[in-house]
N, C-alpha and C positions, 0 to 999 in steps of 0.2 A: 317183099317180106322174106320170100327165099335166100333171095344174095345175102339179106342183112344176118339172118340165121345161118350162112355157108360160111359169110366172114367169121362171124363170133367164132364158129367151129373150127375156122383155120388157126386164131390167134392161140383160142384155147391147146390146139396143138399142137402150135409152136409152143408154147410156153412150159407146157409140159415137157415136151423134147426137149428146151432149154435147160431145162429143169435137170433130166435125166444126164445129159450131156456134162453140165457140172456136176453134179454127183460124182459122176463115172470118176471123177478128178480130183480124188482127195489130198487135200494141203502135205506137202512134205514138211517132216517133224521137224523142230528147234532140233540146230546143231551148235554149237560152238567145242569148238576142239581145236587144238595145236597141231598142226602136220608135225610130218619127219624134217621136214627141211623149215620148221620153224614161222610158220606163217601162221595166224588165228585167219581160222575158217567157220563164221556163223551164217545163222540165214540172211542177215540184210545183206549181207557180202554178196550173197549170192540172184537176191535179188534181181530182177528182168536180166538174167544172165537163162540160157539151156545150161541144163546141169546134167550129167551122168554120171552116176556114183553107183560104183563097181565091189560088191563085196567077195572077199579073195583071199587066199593062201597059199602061202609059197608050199605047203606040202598038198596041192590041189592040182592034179595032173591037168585038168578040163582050165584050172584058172590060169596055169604057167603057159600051156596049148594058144589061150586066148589074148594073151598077155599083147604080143604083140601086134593085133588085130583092134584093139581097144587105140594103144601107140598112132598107128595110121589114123583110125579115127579123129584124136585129138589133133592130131597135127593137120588132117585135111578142113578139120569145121572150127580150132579153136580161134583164127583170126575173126572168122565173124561171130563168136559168143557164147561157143561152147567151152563150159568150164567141167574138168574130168577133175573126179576124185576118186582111189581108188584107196578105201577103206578096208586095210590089212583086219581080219577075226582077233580076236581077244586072246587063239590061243598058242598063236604065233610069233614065236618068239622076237622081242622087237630088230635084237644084231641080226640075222637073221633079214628079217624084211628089210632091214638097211643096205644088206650085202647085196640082196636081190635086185634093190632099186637102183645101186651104185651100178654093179656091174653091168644090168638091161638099162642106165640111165634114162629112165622114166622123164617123161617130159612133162606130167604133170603130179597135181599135188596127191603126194602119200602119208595116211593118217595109220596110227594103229588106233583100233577101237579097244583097247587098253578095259576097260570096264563094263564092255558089251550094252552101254548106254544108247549108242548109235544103232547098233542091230535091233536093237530093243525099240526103239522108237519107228522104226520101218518094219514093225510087225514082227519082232521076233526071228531075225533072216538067222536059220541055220543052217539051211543049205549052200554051198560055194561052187561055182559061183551065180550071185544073185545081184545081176544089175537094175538098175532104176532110173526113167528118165523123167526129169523135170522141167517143166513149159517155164516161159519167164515170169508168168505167173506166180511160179513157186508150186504149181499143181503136178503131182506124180501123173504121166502121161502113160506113163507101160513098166511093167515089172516083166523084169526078164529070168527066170529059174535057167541055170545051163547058160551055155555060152548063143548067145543072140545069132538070128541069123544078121550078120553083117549087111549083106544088099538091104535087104527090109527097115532095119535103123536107120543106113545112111539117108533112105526116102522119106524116112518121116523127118530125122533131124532136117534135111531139107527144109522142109515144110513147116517146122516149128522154129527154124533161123530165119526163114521170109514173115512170120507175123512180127508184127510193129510189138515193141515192149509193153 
């Protein structure tokens, strides 16, 4: 009778941990938006893809700082699945973001959030810079305020490129 009462208790609290676990993991919001370089970017796109999606400004000293630390990022995890976006603020001017991305030629896709529809939808982001990472799930995994510690991302991205889609 014991064991049968320890089991029940074990299941019950896994399931509760389950429970909490996804919680912890709320859905990243409906996107559709046009990049800079002309591509629609919604959420089936993005789909059993790792996504990091970086909010930013070129008159963001911490965000230009980080700029090129994000670059390395993409280019070490984007063959196996990670998809970078790096969603320019609403109040930066678009030429401007252009020139930025032309001249550090960004290797990946650049959005302006043109109507703050996108910040709005990831809680209102008005600090820069404020990254976000997302499982292939489509579930925000870690909200970053500030520029991330680099080691500590590359190890979870790790870890979130090795689960099965």
């Amino acid at each position: 009778m014991k064991i049968r009462i320890l089991a029940l208790l074990v299941v019950v609290v896994l399931a509760v941990g389950g429970f909490f676990v996804h919680a912890a993991r709320p859905p990243m919001p409906a996107l559709d938006l046009t990049t800079l370089q002309g591509e629609r970017v919604d959420t089936a796109a993005l789909r059993g893809k790792v996504v990091l999606i970086n909010f930013w400004a070129t008159s963001c000293s911490t965000c230009v700082a980080e700029m090129p630390k994000l670059v390395e990022t993409h280019n070490k995890f984007a063959a196996r699945g990670l998809e970078t976006l790096a969603m320019a603020m609403s109040y930066d001017p678009e030429a401007q973001v252009r020139a930025y991305v032309e001249k550090n030629a960004l290797p990946f896709k650049v959005a302006l959030d043109s109507g703050d529809a996108v910040a709005r939808g990831f809680g209102g982001v008005r600090l820069t810079p404020t990254t976000f990472l997302i499982d292939r799930q489509g579930r925000i995994v870690h909200k970053y305020l500030g520029e991330p510690d680099f080691p500590t991302l590359h190890a979870l991205l790790e870890k979130l490129l090795a689960e099965a889609a």
